[in-house]
C-alpha positions as CSV (number, residue, x, y, z in Angstrom):
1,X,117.0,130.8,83.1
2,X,119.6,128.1,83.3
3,X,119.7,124.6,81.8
4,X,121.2,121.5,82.0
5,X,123.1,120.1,79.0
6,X,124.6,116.8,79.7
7,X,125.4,116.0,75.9
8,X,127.3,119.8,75.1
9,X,130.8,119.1,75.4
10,X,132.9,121.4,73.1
11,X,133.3,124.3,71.7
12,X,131.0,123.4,68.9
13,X,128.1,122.4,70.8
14,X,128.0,125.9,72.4
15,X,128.3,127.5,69.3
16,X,125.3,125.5,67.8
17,X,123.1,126.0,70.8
18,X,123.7,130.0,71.2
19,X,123.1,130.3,67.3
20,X,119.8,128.1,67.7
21,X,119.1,130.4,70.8
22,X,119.4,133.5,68.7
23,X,117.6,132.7,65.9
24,X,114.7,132.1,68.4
25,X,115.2,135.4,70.1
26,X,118.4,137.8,68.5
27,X,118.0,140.0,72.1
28,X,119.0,137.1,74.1
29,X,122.5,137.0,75.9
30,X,123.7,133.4,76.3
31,X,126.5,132.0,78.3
32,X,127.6,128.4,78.6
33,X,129.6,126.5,80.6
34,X,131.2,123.2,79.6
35,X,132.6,122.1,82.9
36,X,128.6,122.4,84.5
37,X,127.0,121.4,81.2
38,X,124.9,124.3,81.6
39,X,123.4,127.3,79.4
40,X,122.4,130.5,81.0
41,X,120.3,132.3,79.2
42,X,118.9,136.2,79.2
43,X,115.5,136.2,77.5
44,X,112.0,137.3,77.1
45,X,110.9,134.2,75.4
46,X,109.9,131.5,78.0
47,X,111.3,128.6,79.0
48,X,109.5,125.9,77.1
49,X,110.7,127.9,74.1
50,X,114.4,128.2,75.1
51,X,114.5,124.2,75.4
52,X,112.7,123.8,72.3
53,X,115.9,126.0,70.9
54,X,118.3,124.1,73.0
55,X,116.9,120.6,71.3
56,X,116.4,122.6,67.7
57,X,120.6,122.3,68.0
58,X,120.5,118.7,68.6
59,X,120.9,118.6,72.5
60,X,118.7,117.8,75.1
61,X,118.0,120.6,78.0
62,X,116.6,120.5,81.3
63,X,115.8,123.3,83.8
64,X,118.5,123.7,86.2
């Protein structure tokens, strides 16, 4: 599942959002791309639950 993250800009901001992400679910894989401001993610957990991780970080996600 993909999501746009206009706000997540550095290094930080991915950090905070795959840490959020694998609290949520430790199996997921989770790649982000600053130039995009997007966030792949690998999960079982759905995507209402992904964003609700995303925003947990202090970000606010959209499906891409």
């Amino acid at each position: 599942m993909d999501f746009k993250v206009p706000d997540m800009s550095c290094g930080h901001c991915t950090s905070a959002i795959e840490k959020s992400v694998k609290a949520a679910d430790p199996a997921a894989r989770v790649t982000c791309d600053l130039g995009t401001h997007t966030v792949h993610i690998d999960s079982a957990l759905s995507a209402d639950l992904l964003s609700d991780a995303i925003r947990s970080a202090g970000y606010e996600a959209t499906a891409a």
